[in-house]
KOLLOMI-654624 format. One line per field, with one value per residue: residue number from 1; residue in three letters; y, x, z of N, C-alpha, C in turn. Coordinates in nm, 2 decimals. Atoms other than C-alpha are relative to their C-alpha. Example, Ala and Ser with C-alpha at 12.3 -4.5 7.8 and 13.67 -1.06 7.14 Angstrom:
% KOLLOMI-654624
kollo <- (1	2)
roke <- (Ala	Ser)
n.yy <- (-0.12	-0.11)
n.xx <- (0.09	-0.09)
n.zz <- (0.00	0.00)
ca.yy <- (-0.45	-0.11)
ca.xx <- (1.23	1.37)
ca.zz <- (0.78	0.71)
c.yy <- (0.12	0.11)
c.xx <- (0.09	-0.08)
c.zz <- (0.00	0.08)
% end
This chain:
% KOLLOMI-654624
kollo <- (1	2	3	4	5	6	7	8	9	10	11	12	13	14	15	16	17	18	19	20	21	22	23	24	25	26	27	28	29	30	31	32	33	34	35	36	37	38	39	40	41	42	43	44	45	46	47	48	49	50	51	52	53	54	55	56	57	58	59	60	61	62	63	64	65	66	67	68	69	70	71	72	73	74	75	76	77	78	79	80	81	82	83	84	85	86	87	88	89	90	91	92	93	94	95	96	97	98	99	100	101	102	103	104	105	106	107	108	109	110	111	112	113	114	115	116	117	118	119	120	121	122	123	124	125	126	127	128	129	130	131	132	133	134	135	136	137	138	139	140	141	142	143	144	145	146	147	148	149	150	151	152	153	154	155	156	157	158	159	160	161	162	163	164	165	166	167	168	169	170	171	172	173	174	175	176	177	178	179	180	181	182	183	184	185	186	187	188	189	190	191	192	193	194	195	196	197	198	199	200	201	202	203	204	205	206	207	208	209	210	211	212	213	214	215	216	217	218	219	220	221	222	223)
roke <- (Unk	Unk	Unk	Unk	Unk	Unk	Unk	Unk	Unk	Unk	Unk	Unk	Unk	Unk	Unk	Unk	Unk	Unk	Unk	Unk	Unk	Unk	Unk	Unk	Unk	Unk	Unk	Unk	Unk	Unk	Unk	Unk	Unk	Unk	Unk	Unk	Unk	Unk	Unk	Unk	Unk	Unk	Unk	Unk	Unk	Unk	Unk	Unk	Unk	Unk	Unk	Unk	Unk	Unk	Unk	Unk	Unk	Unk	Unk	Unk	Unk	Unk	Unk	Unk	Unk	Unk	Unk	Unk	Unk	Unk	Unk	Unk	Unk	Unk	Unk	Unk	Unk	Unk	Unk	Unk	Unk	Unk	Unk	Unk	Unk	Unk	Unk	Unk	Unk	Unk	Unk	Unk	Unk	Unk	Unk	Unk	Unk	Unk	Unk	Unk	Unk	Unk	Unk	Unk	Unk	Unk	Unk	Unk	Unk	Unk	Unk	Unk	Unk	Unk	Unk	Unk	Unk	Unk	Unk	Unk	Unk	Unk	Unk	Unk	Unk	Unk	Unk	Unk	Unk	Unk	Unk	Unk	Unk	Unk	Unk	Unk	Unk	Unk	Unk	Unk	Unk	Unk	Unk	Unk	Unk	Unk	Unk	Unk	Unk	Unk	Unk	Unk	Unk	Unk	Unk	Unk	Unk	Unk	Unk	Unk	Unk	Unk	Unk	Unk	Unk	Unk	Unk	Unk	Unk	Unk	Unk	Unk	Unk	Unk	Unk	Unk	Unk	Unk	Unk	Unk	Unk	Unk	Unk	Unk	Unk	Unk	Unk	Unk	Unk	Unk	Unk	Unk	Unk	Unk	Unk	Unk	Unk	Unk	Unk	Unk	Unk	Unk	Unk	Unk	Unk	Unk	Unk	Unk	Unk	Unk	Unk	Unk	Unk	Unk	Unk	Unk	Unk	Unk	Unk	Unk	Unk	Unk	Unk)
n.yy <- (0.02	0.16	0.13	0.05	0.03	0.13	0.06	0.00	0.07	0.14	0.04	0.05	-0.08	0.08	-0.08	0.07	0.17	0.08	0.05	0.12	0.06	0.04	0.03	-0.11	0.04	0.07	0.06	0.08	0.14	0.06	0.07	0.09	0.08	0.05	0.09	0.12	0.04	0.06	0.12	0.05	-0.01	0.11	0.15	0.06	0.06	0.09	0.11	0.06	0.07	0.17	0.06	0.04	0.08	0.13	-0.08	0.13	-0.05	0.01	0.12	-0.02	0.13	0.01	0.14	0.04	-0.07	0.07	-0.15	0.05	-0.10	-0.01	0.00	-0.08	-0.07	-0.12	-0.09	-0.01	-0.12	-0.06	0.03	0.10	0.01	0.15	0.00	0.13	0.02	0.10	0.06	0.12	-0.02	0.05	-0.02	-0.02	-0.02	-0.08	0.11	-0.08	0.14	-0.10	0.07	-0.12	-0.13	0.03	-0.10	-0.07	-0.04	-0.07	-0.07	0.13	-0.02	0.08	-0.01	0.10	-0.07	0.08	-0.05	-0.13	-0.04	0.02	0.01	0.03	-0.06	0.03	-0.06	0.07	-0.06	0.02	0.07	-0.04	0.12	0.06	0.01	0.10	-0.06	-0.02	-0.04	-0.01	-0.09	0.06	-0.11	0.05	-0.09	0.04	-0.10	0.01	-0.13	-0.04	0.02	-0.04	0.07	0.05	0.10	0.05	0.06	0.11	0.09	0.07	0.14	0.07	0.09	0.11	0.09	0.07	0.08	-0.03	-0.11	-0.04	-0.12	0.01	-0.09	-0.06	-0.05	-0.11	-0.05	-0.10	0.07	-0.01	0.08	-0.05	0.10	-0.04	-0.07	-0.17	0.01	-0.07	-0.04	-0.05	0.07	0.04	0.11	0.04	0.14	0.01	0.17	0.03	0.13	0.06	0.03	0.09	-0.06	0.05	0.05	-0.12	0.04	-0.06	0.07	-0.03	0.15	0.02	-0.07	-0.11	0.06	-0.11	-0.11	-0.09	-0.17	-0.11	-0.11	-0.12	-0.06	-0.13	-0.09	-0.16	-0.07)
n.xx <- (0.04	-0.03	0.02	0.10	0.00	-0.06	0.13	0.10	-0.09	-0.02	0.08	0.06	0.03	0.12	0.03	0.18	-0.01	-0.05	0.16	-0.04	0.00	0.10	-0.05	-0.04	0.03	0.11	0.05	-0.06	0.01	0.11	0.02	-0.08	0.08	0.09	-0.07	-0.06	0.11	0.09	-0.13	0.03	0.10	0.00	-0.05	0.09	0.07	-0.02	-0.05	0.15	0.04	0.00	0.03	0.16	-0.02	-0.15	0.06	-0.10	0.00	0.05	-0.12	-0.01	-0.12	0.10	0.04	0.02	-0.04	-0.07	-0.02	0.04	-0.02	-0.12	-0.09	-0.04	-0.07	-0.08	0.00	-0.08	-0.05	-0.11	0.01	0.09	0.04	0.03	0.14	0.04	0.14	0.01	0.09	-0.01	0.12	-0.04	0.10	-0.06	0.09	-0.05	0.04	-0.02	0.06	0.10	0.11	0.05	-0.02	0.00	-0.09	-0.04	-0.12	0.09	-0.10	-0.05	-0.06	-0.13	-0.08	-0.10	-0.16	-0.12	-0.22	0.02	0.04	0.17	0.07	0.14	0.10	0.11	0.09	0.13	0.14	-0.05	0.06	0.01	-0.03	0.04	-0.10	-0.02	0.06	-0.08	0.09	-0.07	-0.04	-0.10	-0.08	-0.03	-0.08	0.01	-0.04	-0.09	-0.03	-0.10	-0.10	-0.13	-0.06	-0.11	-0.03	0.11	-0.01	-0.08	0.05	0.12	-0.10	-0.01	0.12	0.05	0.00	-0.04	0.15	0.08	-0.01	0.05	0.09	0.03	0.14	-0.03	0.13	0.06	0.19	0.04	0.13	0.07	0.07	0.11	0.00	0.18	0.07	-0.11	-0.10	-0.15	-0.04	-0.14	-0.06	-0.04	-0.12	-0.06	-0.04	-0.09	-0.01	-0.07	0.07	-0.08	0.10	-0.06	-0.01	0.06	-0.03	0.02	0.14	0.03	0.02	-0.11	-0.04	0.01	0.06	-0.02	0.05	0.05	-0.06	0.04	-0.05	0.00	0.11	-0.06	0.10	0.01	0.11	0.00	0.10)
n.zz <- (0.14	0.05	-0.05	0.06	0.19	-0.04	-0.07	0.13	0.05	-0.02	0.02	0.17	0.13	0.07	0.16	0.03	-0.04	0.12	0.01	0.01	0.12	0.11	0.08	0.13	0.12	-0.02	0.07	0.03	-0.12	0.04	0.14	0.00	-0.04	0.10	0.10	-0.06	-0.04	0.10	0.03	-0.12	-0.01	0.15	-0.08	-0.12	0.09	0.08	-0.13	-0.02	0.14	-0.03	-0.17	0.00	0.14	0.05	0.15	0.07	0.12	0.13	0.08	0.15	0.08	0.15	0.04	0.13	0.09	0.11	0.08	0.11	0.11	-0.06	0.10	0.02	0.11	0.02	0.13	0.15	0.03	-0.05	-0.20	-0.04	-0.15	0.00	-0.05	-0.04	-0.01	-0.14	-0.05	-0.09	-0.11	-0.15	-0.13	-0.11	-0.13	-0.11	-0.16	-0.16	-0.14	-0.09	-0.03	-0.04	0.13	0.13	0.07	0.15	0.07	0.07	0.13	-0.02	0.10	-0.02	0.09	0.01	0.01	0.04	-0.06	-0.07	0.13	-0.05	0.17	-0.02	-0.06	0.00	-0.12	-0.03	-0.05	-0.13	-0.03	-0.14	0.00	-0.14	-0.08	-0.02	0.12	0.10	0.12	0.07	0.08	0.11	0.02	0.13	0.04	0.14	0.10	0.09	-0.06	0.00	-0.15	0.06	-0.08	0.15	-0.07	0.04	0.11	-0.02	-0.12	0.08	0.07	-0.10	-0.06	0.17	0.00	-0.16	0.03	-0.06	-0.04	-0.10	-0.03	-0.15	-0.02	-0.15	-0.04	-0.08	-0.04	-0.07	-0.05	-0.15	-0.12	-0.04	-0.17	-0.05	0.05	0.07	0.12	-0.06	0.15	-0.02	0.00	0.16	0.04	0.11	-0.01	0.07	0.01	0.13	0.07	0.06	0.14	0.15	0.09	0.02	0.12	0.17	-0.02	-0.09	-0.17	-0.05	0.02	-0.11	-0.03	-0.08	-0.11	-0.07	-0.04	-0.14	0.02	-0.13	-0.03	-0.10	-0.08	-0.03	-0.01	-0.03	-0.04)
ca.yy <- (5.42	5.11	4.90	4.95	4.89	4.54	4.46	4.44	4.25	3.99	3.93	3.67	3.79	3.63	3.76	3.70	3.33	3.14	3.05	2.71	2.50	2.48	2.31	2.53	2.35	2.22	2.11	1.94	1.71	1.66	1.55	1.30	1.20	1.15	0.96	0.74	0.69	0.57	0.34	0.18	0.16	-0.03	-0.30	-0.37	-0.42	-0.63	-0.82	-0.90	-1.03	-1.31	-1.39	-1.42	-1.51	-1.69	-1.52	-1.81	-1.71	-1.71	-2.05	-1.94	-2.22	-2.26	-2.60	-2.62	-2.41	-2.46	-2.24	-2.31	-2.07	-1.93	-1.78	-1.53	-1.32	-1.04	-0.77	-0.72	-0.34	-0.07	-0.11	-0.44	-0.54	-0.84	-0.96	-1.22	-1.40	-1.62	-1.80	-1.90	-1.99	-2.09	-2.21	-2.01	-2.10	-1.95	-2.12	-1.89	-2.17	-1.91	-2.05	-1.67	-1.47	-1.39	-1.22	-0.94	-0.95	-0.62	-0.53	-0.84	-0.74	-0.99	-0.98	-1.21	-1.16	-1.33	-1.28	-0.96	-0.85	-0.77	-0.92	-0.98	-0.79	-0.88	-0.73	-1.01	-0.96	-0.88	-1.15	-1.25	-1.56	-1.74	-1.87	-2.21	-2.13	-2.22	-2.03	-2.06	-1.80	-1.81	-1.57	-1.57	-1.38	-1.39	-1.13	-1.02	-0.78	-0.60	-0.71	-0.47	-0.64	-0.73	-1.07	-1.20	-1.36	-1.56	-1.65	-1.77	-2.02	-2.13	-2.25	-2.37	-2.58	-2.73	-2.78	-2.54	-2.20	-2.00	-1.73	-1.56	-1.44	-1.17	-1.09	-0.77	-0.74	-0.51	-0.72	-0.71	-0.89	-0.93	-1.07	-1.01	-0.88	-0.54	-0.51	-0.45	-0.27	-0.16	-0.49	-0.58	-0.94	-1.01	-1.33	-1.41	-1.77	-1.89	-2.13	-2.39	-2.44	-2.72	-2.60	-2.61	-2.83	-2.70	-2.89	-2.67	-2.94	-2.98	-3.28	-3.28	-3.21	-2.92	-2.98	-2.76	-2.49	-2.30	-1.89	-1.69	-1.47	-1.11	-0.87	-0.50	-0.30	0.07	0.28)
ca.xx <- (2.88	3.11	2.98	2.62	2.76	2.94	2.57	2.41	2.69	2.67	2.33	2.13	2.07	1.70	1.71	1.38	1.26	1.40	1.08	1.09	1.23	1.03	1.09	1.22	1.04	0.66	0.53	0.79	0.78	0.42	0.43	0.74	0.51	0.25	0.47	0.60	0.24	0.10	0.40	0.33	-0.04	0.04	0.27	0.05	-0.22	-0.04	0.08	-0.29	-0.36	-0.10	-0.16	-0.57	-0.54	-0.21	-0.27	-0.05	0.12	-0.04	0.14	0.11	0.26	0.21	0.02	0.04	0.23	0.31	0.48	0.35	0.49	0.90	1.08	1.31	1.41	1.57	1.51	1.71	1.71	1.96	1.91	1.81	1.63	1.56	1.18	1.03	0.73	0.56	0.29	0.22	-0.04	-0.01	-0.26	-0.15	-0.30	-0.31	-0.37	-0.49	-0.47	-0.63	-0.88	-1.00	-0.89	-1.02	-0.91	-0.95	-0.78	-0.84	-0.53	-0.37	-0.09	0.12	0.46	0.66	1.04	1.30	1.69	1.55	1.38	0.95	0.78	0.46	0.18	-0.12	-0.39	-0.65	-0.99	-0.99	-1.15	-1.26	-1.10	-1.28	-1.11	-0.92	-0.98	-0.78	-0.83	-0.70	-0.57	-0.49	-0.26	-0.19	0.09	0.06	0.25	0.51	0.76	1.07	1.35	1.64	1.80	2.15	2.22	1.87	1.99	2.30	2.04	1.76	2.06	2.17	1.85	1.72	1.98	1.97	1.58	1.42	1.36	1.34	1.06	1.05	0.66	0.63	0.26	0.17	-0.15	-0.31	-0.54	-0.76	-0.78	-1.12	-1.15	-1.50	-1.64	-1.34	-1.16	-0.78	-0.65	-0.28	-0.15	0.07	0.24	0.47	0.50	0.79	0.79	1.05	0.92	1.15	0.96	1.04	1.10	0.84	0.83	0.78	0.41	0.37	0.39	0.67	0.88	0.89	0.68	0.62	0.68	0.49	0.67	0.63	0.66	0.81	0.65	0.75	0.53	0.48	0.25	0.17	-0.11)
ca.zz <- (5.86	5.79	6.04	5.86	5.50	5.69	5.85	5.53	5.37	5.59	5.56	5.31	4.99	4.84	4.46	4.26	4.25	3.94	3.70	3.62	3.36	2.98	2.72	2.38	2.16	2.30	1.97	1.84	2.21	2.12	1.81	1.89	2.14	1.93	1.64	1.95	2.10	1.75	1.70	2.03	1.97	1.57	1.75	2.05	1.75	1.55	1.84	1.96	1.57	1.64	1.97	1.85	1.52	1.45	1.09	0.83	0.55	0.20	-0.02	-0.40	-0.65	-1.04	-1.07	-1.43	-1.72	-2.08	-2.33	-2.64	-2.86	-2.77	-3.07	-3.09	-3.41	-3.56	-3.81	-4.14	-4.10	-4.06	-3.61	-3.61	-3.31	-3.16	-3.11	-2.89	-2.97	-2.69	-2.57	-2.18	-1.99	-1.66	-1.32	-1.07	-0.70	-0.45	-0.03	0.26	0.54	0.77	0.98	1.09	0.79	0.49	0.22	-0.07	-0.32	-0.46	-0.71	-0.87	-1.14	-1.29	-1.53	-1.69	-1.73	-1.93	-1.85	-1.65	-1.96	-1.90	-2.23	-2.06	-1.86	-1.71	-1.50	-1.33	-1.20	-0.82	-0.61	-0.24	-0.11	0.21	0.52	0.46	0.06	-0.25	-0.57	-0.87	-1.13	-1.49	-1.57	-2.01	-2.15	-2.54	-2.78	-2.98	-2.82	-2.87	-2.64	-2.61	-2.38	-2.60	-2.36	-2.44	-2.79	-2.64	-2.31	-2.55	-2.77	-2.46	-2.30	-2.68	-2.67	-2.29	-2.42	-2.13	-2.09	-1.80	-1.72	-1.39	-1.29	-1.05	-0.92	-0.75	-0.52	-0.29	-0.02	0.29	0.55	0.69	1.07	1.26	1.01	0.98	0.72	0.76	0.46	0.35	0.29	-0.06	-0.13	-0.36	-0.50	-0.70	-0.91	-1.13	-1.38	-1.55	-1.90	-2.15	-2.46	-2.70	-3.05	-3.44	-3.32	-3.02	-2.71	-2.52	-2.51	-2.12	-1.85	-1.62	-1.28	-0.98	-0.90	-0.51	-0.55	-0.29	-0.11	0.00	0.23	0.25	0.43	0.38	0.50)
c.yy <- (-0.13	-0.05	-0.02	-0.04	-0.23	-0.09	-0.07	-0.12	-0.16	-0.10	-0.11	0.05	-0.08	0.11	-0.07	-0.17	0.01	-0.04	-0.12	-0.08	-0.02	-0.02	0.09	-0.07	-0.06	-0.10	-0.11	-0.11	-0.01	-0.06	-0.12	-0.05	-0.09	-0.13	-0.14	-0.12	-0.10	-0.15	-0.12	-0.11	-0.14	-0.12	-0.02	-0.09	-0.13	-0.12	-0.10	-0.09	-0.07	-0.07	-0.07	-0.10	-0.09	-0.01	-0.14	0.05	-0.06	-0.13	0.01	-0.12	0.01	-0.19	-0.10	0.16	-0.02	0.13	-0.06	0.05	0.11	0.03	0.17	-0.01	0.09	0.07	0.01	0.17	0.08	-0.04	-0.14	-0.01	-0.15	-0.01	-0.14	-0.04	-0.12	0.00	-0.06	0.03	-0.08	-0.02	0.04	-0.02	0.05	-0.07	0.11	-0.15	0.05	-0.07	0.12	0.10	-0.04	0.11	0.08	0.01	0.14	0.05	-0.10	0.08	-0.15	0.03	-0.13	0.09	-0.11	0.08	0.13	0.11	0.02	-0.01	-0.06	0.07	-0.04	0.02	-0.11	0.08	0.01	-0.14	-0.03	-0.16	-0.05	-0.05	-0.17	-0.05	-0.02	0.06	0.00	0.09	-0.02	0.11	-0.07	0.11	-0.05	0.11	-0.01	0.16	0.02	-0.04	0.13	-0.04	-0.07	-0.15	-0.12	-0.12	-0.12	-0.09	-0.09	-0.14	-0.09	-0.07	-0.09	-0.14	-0.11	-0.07	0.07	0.16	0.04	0.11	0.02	0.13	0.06	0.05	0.08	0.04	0.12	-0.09	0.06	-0.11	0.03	-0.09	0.12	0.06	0.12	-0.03	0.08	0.02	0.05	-0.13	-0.07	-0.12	0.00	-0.14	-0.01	-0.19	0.00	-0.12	-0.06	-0.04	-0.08	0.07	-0.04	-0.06	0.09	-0.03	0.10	-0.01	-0.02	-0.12	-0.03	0.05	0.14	0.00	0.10	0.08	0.13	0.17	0.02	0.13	0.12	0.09	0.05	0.03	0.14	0.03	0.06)
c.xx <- (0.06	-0.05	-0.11	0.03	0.03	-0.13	-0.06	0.07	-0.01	-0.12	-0.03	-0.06	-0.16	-0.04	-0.19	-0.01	0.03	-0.15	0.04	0.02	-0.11	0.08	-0.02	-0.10	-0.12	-0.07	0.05	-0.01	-0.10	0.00	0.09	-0.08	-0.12	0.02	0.02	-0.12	-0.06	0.10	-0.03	-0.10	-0.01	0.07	-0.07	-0.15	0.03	0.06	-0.12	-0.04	0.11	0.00	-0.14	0.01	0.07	0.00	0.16	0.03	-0.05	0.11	-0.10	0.08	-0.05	-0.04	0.09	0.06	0.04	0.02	0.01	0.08	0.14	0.12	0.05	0.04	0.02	-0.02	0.10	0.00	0.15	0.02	-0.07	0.00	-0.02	-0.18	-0.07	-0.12	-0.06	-0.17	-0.07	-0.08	0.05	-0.17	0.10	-0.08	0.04	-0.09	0.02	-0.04	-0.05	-0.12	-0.07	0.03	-0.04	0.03	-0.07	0.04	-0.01	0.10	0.11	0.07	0.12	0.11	0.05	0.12	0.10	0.10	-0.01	-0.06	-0.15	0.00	-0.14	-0.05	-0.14	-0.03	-0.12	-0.05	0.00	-0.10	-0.04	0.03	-0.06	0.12	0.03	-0.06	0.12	-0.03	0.14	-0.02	0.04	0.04	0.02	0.08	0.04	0.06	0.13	0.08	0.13	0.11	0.13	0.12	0.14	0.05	-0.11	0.04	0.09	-0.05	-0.08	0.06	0.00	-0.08	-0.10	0.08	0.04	-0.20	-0.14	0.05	-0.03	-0.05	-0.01	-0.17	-0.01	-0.17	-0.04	-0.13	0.01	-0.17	-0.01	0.01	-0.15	-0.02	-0.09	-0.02	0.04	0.09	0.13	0.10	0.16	0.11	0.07	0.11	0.02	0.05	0.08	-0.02	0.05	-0.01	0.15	-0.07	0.09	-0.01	-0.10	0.03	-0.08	-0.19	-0.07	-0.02	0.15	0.04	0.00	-0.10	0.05	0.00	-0.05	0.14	-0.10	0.09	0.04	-0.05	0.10	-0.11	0.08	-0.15	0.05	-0.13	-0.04)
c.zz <- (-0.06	0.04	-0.04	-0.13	0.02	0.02	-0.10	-0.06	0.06	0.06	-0.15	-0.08	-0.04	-0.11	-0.04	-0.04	-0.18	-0.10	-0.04	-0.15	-0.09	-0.12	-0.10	-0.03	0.05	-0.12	-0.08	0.11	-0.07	-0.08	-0.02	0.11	-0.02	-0.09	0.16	0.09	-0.13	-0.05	0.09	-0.01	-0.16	0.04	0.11	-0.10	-0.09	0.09	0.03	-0.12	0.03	0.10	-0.03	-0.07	-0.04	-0.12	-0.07	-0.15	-0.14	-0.09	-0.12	-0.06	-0.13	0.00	-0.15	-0.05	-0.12	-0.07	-0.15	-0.19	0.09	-0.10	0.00	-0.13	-0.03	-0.11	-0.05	-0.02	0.03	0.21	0.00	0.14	-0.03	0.10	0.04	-0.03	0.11	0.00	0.13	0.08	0.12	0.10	0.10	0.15	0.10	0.18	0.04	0.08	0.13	0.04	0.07	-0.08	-0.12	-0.10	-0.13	-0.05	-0.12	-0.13	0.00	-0.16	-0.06	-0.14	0.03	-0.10	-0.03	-0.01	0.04	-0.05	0.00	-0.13	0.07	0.16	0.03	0.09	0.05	0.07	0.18	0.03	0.16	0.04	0.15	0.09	-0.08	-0.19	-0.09	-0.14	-0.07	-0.11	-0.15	-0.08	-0.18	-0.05	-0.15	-0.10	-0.09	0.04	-0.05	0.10	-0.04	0.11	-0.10	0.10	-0.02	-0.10	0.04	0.13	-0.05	-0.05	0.13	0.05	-0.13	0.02	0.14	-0.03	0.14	0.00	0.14	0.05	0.15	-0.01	0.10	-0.04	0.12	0.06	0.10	0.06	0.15	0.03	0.09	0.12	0.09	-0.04	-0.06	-0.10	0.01	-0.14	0.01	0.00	-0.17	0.00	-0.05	-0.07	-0.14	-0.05	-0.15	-0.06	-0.11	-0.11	-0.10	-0.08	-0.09	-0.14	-0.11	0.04	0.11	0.16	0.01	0.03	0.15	0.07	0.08	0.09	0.10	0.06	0.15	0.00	0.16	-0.03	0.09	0.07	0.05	0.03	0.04	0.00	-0.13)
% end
């Protein structure tokens, strides 16, 4: 009876087979496969567009600007405030040097902003700019605003008496690109341009000129 319990014993054992590794979580892989396939798939695309194209960036500048009208004052009430009044027109242009792109411009916002301060808003008209295409824009920011900005009043003296003010214009779009014919949407510049403005006289012209001024440009795209 031992020597059968020993036999046995010192045979190979073969338990049931093992099933084979799986991953916990299938959907989650997928779907990081997915995210990492689509990732892949947008830089291989955008790769191809400068390798074809050789796409050039957009050169914004103000030609021309005058500020005709530039006065701050202050109410006589209990809270006085302080209230800007202004005047400024501006050419803004805009260069695609694109010799394969052309452009939509389908949502064109602009503001103007003194000492960090918005006293001016303006919505233009969209527009469609060809390849190799300059257009020009004329943004007009004309009112009578509130500032509460409490730094405004000693920034205003200050540049009154240096004889120039300084407005900075920031313009918000939302454009296409259009290459053979597709249109490639999801594209938003920002073009930032800080204007050095003579100050204006009791007559309304400015003792100096205006000289061109080149905006920088920032670029976002979202889907």
């Amino acid at each position: 009876m031992a020597d059968y319990r020993q036999s046995n014993l010192n045979r190979a054992y073969h338990g049931p087979a093992i099933p084979p590794s799986r991953t916990r979580f299938p959907c989650i892989t997928k779907f990081l496969k997915c995210i990492f396939s689509t990732i892949i798939t947008i830089a291989i695309f955008h790769l191809l567009l400068l390798l074809i194209f050789n796409p050039k960036e957009i050169k914004p500048y103000v030609q021309t600007a005058t500020l005709s009208t530039f006065n701050l004052s202050t109410t006589t009430t209990t809270n006085s405030t302080n209230f800007l009044t202004y005047n400024l027109t501006m050419d803004l242009t805009i260069r695609n040097p694109n010799k394969r792109i052309s452009l939509y411009y389908d949502y064109i916002e602009t503001q103007a902003l003194y000492d960090d301060s918005r006293i001016g808003f303006k919505i233009l008209d969209p527009f469609y700019q060809g390849k190799k295409n300059t257009a020009v824009l004329h943004p007009q920011f004309s009112n009578r605003t509130a500032v509460l900005n409490d730094s405004v009043v000693s920034t205003y003296k200050r540049d009154k008496g240096e004889g120039f003010f300084y407005v900075n214009v920031k313009v918000y779009t939302r454009i296409r690109l259009k290459v053979w014919g597709f249109n490639i949407s999801g594209f938003k510049p920002e073009f930032e341009c800080s204007l050095k403005l003579p100050a204006p006289t009791s007559s309304g012209s400015a003792v100096s000129t205006f000289d061109r001024t080149t905006c920088d440009v920032h670029y976002f795209y979202v889907d």
